[in-house]
C-alpha angles and dihedrals in degrees: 000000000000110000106229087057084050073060102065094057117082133190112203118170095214091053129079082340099298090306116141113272137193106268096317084314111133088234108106119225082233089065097055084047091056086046089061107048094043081060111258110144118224086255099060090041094058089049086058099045106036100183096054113085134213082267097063101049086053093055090053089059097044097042090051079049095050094045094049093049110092132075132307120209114216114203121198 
């Protein structure tokens, strides 16, 4: 992850309930996620949200990457 796009993600206990933001914004990077896959193109969603930029919607991308990729351990 390149780390002035990590930047743009905050964690503030008082906001969303401590779930990571978009850069102190109360707009979860979950949201964006959610944005995404139900088919809203970056575009669209700038248009919506007029104070987020291309970045962020990129670090919200990266940062969902960077938190699903680790090991998952399979019981039987």
């Amino acid at each position: 992850m390149r780390p002035d796009r990590l930047k743009r993600i905050t964690i503030d206990e008082g906001k969303c309930g401590g779930r990571p933001c978009i850069r102190d914004f109360r707009i979860r990077v979950t949201d964006i996620l959610e944005l995404l896959g139900a088919g809203a193109s970056i575009d669209e969603i700038l248009v919506d949200y007029r104070f987020l930029e291309h970045e962020d919607i990129l670090a919200a991308i990266e940062y969902a990457a960077h938190q699903a990729d680790h090991a998952v351990l399979q019981t039987q």
